[in-house]
Biopython code that builds the backbone (N, CA, C, O; Angstrom):
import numpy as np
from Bio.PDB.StructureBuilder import StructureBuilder

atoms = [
    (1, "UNK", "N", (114.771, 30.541, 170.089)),
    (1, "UNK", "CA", (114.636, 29.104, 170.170)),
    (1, "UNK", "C", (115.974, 28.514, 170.622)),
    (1, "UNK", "O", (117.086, 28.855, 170.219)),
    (2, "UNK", "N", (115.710, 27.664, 171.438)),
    (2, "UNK", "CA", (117.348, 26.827, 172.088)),
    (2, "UNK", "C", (117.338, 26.030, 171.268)),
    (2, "UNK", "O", (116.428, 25.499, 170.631)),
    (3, "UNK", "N", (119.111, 25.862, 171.275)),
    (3, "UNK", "CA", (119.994, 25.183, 169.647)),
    (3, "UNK", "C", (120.350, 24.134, 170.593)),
    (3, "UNK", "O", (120.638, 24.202, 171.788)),
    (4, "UNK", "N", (120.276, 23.266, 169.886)),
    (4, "UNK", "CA", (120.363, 21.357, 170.298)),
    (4, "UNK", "C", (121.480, 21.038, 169.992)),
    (4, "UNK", "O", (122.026, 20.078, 170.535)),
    (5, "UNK", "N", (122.243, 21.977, 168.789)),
    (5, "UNK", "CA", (123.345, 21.569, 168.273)),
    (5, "UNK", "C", (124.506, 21.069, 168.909)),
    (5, "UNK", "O", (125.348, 20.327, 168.402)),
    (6, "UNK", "N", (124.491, 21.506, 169.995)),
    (6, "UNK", "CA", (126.039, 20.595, 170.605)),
    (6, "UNK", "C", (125.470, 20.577, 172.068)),
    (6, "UNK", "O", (126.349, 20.568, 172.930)),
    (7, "UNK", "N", (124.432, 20.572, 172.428)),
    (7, "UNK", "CA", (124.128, 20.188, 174.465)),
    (7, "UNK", "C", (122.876, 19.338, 174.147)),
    (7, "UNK", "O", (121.864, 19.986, 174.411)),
    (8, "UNK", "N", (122.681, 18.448, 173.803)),
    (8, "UNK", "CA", (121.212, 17.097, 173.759)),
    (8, "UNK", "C", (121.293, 17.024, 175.208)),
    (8, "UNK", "O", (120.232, 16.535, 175.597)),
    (9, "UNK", "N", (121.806, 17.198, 175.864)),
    (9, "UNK", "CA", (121.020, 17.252, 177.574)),
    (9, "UNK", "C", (119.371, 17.169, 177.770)),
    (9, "UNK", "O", (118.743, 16.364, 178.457)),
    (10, "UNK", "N", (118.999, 17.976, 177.160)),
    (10, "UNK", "CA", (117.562, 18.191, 177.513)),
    (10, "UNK", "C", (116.683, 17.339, 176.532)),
    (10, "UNK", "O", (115.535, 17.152, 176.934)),
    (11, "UNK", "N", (117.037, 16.740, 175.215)),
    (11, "UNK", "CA", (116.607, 15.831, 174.573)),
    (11, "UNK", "C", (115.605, 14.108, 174.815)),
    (11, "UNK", "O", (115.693, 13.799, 176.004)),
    (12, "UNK", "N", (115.328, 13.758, 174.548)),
    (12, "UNK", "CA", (114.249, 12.519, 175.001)),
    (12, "UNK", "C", (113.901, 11.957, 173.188)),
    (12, "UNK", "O", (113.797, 12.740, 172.244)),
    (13, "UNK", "N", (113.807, 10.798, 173.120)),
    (13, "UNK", "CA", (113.926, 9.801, 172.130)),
    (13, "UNK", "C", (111.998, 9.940, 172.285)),
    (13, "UNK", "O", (111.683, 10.147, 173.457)),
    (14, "UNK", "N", (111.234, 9.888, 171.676)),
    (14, "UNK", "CA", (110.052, 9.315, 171.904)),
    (14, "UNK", "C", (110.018, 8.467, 170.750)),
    (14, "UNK", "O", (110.227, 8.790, 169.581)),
    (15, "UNK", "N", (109.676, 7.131, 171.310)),
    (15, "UNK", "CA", (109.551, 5.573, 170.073)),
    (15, "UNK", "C", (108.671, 5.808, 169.686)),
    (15, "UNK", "O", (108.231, 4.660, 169.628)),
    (16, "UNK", "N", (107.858, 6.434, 169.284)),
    (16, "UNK", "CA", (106.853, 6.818, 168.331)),
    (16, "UNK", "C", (107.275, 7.167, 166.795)),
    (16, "UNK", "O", (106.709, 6.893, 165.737)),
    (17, "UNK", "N", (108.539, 7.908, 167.082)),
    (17, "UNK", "CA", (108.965, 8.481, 165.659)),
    (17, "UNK", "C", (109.461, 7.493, 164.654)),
    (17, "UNK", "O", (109.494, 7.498, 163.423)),
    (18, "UNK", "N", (109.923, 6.453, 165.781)),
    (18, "UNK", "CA", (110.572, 5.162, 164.569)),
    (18, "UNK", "C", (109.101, 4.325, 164.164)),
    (18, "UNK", "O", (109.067, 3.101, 164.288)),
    (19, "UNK", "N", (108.238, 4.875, 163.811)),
    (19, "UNK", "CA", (107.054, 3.788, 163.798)),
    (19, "UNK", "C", (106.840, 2.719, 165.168)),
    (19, "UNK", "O", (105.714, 2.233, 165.058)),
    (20, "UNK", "N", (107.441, 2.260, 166.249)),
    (20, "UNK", "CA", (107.120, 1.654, 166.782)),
    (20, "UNK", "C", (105.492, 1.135, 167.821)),
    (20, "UNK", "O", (105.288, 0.133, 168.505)),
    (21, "UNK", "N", (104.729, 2.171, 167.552)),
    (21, "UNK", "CA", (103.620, 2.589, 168.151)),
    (21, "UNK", "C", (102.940, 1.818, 167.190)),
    (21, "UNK", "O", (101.796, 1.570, 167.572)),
    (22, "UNK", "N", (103.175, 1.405, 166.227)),
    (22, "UNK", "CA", (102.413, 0.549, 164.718)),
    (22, "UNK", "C", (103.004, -0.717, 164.430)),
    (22, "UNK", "O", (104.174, -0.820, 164.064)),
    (23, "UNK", "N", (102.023, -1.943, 164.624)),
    (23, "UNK", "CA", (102.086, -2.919, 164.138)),
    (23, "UNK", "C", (102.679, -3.285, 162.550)),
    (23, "UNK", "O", (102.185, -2.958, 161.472)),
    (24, "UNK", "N", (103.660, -3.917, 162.767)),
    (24, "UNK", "CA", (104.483, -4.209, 161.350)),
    (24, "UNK", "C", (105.296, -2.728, 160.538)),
    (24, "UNK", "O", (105.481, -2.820, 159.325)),
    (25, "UNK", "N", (105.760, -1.378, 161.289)),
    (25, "UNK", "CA", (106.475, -0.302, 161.105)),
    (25, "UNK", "C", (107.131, -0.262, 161.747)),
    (25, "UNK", "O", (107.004, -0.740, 162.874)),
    (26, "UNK", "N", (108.296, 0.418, 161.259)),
    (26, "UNK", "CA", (108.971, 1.620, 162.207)),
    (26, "UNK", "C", (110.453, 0.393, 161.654)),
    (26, "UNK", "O", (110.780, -0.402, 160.774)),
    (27, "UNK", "N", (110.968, 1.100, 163.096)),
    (27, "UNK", "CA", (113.291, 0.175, 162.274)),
    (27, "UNK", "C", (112.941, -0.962, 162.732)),
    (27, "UNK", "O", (113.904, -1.718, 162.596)),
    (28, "UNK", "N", (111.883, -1.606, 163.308)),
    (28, "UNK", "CA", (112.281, -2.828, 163.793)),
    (28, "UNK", "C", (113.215, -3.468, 164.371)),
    (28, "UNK", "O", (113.536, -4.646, 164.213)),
    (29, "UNK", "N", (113.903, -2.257, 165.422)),
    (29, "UNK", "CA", (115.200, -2.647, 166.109)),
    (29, "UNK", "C", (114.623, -3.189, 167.366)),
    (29, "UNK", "O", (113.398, -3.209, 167.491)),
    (30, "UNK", "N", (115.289, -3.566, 168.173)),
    (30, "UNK", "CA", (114.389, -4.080, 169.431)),
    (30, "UNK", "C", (114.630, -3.188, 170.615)),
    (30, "UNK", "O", (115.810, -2.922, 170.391)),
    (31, "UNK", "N", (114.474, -2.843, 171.203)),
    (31, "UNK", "CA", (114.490, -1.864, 172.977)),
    (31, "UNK", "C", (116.336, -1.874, 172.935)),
    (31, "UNK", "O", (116.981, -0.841, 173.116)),
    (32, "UNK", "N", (116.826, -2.900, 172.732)),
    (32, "UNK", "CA", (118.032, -2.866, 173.143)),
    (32, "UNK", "C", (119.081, -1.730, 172.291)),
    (32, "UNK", "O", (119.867, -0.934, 172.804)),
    (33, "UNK", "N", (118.777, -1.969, 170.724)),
    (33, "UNK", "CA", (119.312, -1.370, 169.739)),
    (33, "UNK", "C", (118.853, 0.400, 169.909)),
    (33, "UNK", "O", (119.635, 1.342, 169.777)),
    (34, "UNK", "N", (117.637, 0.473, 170.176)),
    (34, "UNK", "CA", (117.253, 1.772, 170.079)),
    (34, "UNK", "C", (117.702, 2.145, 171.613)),
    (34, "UNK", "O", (118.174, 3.277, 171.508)),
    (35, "UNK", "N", (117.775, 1.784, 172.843)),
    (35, "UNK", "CA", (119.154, 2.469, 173.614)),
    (35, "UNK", "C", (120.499, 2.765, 173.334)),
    (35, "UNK", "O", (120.963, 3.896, 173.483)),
    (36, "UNK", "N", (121.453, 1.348, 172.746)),
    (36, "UNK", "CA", (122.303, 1.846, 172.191)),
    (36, "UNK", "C", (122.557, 2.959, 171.213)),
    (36, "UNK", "O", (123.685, 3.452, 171.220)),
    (37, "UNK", "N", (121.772, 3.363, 170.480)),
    (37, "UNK", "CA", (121.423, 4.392, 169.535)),
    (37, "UNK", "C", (121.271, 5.214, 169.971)),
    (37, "UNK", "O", (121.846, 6.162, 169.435)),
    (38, "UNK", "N", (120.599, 5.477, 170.974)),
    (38, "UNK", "CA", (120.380, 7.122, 171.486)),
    (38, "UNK", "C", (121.683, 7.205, 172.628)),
    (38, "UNK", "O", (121.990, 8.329, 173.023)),
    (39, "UNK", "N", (122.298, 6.238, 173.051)),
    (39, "UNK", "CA", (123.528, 6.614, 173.949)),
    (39, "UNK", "C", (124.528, 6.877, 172.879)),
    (39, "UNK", "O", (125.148, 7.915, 173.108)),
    (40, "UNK", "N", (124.779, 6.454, 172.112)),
    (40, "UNK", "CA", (125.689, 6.527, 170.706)),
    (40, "UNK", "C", (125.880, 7.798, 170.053)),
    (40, "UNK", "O", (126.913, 8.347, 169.667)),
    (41, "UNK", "N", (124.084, 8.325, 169.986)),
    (41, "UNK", "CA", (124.077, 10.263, 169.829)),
    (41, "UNK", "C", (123.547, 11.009, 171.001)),
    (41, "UNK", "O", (122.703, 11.903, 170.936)),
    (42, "UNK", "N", (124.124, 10.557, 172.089)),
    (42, "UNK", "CA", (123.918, 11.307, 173.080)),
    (42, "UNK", "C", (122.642, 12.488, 173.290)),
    (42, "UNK", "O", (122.427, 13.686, 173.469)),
    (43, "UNK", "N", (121.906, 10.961, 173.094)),
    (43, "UNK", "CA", (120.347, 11.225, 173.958)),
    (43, "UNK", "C", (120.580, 10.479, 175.033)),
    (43, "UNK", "O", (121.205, 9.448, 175.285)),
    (44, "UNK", "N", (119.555, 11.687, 175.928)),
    (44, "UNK", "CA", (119.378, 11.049, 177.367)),
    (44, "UNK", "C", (118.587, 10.171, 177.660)),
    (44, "UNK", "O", (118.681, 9.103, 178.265)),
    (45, "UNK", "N", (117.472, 10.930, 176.982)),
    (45, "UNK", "CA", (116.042, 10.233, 177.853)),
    (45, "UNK", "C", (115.306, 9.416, 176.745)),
    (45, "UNK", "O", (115.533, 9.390, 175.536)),
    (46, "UNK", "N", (114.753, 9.029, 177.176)),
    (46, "UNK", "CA", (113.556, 8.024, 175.930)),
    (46, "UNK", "C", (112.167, 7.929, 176.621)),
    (46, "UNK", "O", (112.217, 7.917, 177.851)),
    (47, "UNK", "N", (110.926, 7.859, 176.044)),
    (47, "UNK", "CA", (110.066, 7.985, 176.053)),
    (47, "UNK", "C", (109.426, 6.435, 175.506)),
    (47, "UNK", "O", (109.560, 6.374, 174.284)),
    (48, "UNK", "N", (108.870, 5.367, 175.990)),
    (48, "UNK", "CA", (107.847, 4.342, 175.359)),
    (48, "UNK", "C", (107.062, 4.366, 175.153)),
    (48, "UNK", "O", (106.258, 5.275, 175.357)),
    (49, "UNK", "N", (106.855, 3.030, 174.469)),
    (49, "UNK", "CA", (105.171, 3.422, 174.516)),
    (49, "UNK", "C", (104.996, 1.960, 174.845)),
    (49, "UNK", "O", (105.801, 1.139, 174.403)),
    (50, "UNK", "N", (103.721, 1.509, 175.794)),
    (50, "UNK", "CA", (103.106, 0.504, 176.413)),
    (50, "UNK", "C", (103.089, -0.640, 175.548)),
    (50, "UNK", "O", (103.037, -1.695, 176.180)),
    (51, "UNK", "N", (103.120, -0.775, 174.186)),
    (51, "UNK", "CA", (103.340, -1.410, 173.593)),
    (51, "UNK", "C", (104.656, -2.406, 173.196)),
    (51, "UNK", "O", (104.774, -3.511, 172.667)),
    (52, "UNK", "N", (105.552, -1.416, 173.736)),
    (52, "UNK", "CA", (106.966, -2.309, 173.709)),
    (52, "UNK", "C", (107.171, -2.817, 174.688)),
    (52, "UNK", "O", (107.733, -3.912, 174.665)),
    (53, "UNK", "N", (106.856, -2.319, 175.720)),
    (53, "UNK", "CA", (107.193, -2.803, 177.065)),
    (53, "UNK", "C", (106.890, -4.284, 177.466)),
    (53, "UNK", "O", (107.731, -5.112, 177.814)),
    (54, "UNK", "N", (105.476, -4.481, 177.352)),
    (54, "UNK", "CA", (105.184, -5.594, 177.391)),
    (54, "UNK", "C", (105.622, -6.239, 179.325)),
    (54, "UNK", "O", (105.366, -5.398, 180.187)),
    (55, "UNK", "N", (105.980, -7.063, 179.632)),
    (55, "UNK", "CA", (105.691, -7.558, 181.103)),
    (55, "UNK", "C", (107.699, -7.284, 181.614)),
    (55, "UNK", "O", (108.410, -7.781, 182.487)),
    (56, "UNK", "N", (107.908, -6.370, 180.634)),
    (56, "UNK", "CA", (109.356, -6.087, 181.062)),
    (56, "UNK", "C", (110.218, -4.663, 181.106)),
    (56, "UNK", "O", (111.217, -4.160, 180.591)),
    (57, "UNK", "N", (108.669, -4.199, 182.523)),
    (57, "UNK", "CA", (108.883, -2.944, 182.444)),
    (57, "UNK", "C", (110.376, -2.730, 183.545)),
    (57, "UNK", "O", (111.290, -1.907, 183.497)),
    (58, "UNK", "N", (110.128, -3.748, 184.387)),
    (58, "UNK", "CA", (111.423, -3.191, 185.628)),
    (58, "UNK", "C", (112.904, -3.760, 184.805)),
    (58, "UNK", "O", (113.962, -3.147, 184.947)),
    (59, "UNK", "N", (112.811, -4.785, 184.096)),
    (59, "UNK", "CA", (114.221, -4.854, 183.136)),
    (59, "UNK", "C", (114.414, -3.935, 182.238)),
    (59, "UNK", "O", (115.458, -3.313, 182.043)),
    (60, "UNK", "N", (113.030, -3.803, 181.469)),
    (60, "UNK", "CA", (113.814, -2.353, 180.887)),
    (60, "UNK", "C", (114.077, -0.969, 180.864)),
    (60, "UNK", "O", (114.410, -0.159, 179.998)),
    (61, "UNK", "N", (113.796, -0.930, 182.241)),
    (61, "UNK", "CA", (113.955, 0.236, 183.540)),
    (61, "UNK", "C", (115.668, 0.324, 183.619)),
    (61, "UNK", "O", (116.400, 1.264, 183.310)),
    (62, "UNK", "N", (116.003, -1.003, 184.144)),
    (62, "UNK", "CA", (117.221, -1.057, 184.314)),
    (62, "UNK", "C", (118.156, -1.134, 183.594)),
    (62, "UNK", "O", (119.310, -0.833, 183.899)),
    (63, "UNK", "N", (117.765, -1.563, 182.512)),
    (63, "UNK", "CA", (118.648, -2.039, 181.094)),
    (63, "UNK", "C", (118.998, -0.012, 180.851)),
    (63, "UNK", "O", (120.060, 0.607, 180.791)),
    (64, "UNK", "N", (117.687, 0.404, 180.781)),
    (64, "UNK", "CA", (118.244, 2.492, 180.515)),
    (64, "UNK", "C", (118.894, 2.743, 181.438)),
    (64, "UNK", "O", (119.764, 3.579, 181.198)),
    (65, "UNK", "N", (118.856, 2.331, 182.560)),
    (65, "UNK", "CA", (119.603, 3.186, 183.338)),
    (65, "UNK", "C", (120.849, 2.508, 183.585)),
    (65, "UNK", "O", (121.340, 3.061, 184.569)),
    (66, "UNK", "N", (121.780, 1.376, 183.090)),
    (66, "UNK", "CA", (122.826, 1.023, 183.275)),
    (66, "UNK", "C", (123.421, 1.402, 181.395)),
    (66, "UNK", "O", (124.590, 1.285, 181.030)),
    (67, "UNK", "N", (122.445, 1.775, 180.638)),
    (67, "UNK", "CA", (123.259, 2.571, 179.849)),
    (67, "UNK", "C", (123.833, 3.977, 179.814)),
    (67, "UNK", "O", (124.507, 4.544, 178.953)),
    (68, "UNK", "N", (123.342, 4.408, 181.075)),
    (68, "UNK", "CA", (123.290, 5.834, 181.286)),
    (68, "UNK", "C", (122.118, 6.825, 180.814)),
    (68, "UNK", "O", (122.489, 7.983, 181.007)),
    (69, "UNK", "N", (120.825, 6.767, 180.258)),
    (69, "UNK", "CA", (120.121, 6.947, 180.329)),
    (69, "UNK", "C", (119.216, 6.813, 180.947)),
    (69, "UNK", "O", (119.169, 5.935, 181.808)),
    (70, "UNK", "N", (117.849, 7.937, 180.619)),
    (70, "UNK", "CA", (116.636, 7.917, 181.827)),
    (70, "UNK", "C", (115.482, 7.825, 180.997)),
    (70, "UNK", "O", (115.478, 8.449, 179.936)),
    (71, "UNK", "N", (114.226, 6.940, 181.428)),
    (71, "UNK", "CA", (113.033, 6.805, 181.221)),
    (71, "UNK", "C", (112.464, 8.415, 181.403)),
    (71, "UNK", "O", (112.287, 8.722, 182.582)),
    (72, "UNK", "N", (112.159, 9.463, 180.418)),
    (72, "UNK", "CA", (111.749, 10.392, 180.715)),
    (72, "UNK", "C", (109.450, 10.178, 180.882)),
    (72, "UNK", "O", (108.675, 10.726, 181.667)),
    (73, "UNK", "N", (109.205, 9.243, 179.829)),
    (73, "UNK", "CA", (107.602, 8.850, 180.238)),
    (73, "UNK", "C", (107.472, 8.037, 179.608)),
    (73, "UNK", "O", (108.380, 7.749, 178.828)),
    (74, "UNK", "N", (106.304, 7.297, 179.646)),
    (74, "UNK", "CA", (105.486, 6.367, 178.899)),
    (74, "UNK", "C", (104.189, 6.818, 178.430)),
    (74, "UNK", "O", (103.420, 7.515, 179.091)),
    (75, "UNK", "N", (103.910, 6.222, 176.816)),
    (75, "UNK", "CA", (102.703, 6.468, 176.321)),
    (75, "UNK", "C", (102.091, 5.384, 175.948)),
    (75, "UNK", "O", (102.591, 4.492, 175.264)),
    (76, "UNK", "N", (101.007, 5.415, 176.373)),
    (76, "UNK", "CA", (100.314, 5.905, 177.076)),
    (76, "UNK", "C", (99.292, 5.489, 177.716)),
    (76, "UNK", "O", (99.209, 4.261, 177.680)),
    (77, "UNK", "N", (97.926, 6.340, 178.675)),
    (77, "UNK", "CA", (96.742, 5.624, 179.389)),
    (77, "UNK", "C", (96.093, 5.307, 178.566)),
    (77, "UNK", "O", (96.168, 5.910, 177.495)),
    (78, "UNK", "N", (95.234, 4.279, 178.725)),
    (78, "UNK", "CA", (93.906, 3.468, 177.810)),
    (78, "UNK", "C", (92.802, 5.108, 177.872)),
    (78, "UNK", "O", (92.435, 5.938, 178.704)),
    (79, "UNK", "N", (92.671, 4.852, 176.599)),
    (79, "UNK", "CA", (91.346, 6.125, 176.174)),
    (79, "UNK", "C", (90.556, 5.942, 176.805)),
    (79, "UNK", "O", (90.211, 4.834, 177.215)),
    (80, "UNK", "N", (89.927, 7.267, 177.117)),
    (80, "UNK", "CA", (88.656, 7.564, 178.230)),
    (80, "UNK", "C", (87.236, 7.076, 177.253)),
    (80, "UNK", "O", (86.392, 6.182, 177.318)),
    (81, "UNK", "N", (87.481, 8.001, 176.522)),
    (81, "UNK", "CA", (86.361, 8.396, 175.324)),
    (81, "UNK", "C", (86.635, 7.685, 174.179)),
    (81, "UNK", "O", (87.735, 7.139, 174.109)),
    (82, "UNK", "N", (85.519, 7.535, 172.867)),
    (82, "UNK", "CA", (85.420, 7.760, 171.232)),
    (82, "UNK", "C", (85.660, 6.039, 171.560)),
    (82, "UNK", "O", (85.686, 5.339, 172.572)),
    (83, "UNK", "N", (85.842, 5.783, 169.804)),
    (83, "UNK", "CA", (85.774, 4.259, 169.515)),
    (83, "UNK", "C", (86.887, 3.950, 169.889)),
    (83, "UNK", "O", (87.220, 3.407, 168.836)),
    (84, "UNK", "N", (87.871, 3.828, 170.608)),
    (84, "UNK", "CA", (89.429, 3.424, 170.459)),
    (84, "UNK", "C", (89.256, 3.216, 172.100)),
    (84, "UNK", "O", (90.162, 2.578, 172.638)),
    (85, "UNK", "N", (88.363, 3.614, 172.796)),
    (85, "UNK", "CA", (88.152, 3.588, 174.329)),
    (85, "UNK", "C", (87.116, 1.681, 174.534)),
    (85, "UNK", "O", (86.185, 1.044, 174.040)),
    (86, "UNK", "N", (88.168, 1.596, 175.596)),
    (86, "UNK", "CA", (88.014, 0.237, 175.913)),
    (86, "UNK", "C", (86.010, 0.143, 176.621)),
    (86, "UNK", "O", (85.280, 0.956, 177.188)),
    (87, "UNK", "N", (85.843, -1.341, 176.141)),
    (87, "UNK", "CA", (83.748, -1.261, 176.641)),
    (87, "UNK", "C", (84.003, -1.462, 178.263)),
    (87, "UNK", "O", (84.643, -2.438, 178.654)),
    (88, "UNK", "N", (83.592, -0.712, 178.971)),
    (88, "UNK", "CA", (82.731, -0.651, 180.275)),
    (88, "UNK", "C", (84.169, 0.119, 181.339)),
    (88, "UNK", "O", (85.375, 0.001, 181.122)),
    (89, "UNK", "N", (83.649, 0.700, 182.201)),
    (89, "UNK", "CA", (84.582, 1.454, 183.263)),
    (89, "UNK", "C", (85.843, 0.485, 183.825)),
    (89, "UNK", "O", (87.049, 0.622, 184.032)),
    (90, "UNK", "N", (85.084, -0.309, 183.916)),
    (90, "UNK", "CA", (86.086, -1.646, 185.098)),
    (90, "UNK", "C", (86.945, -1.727, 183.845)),
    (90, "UNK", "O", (88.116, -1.523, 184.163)),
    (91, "UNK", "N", (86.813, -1.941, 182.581)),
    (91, "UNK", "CA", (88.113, -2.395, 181.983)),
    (91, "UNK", "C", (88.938, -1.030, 181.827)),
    (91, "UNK", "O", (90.122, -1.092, 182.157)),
    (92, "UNK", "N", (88.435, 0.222, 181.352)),
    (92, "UNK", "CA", (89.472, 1.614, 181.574)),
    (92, "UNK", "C", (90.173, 1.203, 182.850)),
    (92, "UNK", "O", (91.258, 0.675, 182.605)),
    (93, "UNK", "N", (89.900, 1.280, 184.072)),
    (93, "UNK", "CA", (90.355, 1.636, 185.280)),
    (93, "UNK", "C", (91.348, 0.162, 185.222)),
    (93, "UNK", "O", (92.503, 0.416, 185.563)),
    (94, "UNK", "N", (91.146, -1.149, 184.900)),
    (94, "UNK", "CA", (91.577, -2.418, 185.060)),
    (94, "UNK", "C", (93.110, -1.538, 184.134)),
    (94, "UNK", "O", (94.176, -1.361, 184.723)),
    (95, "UNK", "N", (92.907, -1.152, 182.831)),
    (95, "UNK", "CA", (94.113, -1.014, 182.130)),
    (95, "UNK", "C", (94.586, 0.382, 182.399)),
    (95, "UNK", "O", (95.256, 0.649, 181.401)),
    (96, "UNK", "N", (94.601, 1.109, 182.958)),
    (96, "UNK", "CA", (94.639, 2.598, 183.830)),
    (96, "UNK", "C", (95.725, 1.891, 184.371)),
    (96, "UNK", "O", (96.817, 2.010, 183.815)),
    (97, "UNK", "N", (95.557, 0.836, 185.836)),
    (97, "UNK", "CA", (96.376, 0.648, 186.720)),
    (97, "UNK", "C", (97.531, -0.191, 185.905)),
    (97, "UNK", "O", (98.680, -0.338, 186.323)),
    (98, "UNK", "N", (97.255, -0.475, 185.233)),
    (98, "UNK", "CA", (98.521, -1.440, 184.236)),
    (98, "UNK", "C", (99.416, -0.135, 183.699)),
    (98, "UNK", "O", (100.539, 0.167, 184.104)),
    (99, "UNK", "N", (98.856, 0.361, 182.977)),
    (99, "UNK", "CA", (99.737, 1.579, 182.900)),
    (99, "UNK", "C", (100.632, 2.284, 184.144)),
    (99, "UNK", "O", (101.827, 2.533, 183.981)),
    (100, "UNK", "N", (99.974, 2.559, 185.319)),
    (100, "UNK", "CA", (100.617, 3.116, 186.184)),
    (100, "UNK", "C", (101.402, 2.038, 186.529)),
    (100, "UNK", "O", (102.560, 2.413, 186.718)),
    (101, "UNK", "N", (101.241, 0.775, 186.700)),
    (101, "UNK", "CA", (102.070, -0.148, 187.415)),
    (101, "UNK", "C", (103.132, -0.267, 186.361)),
    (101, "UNK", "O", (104.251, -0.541, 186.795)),
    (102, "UNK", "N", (103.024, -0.135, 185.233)),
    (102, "UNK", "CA", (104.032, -0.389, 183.937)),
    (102, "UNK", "C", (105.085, 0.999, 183.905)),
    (102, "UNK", "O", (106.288, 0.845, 183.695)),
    (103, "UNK", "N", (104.533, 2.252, 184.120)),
    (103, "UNK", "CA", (105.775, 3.456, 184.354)),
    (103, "UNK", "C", (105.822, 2.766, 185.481)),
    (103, "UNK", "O", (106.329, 1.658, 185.302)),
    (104, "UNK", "N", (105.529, 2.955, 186.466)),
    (104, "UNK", "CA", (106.115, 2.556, 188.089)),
    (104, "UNK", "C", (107.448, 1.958, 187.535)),
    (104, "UNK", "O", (108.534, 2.481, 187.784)),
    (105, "UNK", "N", (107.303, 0.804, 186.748)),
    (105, "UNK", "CA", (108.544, -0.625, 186.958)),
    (105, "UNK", "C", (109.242, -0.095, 185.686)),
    (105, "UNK", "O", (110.169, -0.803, 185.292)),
    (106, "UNK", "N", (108.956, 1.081, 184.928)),
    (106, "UNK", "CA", (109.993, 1.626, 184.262)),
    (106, "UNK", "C", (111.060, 2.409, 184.900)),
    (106, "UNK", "O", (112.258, 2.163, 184.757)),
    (107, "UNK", "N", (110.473, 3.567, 185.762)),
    (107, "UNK", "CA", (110.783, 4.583, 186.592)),
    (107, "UNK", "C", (110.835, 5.532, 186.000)),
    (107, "UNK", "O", (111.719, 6.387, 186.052)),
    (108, "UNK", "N", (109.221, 5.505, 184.891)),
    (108, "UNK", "CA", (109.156, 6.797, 184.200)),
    (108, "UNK", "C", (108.532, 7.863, 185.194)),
    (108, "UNK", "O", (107.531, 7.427, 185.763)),
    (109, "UNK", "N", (108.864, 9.071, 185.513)),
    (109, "UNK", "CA", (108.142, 10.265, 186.073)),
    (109, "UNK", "C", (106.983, 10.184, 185.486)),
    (109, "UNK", "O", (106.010, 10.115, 186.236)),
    (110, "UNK", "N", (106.778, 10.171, 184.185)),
    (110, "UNK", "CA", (105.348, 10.707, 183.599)),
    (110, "UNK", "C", (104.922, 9.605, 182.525)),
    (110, "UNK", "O", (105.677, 8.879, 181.878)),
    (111, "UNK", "N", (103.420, 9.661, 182.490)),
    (111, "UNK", "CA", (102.247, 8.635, 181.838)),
    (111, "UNK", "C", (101.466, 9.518, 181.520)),
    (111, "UNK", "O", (100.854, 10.351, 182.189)),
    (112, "UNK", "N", (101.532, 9.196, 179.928)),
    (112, "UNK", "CA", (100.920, 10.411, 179.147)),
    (112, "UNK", "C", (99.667, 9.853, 179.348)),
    (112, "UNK", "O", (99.724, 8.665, 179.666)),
    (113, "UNK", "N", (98.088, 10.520, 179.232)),
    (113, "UNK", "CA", (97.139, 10.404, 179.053)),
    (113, "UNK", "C", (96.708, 11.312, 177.672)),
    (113, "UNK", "O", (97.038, 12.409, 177.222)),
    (114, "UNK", "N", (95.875, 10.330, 177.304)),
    (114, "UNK", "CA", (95.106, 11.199, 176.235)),
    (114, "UNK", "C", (93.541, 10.481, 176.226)),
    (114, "UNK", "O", (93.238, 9.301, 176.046)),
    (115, "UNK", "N", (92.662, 11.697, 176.499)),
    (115, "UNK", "CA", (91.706, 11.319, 176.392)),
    (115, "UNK", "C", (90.815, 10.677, 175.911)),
    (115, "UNK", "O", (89.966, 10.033, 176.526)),
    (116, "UNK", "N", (90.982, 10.850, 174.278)),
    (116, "UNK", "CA", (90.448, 9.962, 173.592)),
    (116, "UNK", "C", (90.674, 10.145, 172.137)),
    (116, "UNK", "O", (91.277, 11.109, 171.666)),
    (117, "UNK", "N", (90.112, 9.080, 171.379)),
    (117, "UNK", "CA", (90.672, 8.991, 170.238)),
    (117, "UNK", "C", (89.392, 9.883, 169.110)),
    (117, "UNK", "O", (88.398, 10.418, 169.602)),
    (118, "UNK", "N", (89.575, 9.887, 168.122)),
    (118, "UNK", "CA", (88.530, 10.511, 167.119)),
    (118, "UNK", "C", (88.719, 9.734, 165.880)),
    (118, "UNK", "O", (88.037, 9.982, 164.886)),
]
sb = StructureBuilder()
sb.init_structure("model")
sb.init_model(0)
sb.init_chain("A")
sb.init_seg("    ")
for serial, (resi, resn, name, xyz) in enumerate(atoms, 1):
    if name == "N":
        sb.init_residue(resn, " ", resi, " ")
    sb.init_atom(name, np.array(xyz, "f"), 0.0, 1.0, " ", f" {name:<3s}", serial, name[0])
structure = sb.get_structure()
């Protein structure tokens, strides 16, 4: 197993772990604090989730990358399937392209999909 202990190079923050993926959890720091934080312990990359982003995906595209960090992905696509999947095709595909247009203006490489919920 590769030791993290002194090269976080290959490391990525995913905001999931601070609760942020949950309404009323997690540090309640804002996008700004949790960059400074991972440049502080020399993390690279960070991972969102669609939920923080909100209509300020190309600022906070830029805001990581003038800290020296990189958008490694965003989570995630609107569910295909199960109860957590949005009613009728046109609205999947309507919030599909929001997602892609939302990494786009991050300049995340990757948009997690998950199929569906249970």
């Amino acid at each position: 197993m590769r030791d993290f202990t002194a090269n976080h190079s290959a490391l990525a923050l995913n905001t999931a772990t601070l609760g942020h993926n949950l309404d009323g959890h997690g540090a309640g720091w804002p996008i700004e604090r949790v960059l400074d934080a991972c440049a502080e312990r020399g993390i690279p990359g960070i991972v969102f989730w669609r939920r923080e982003i909100g209509d300020r995906a190309v600022e906070i595209g830029e805001r990581v990358r003038a800290a020296g960090l990189s958008v490694v992905g965003l989570c995630r696509a609107p569910y295909l399937t199960g109860p957590l999947a949005l009613p009728g095709r046109a609205a999947i595909m309507d919030d599909f392209r929001a997602a892609i247009d939302m990494a786009a203006g991050l300049g995340a490489p990757v948009l997690t999909i998950v199929c569906g919920g249970v």
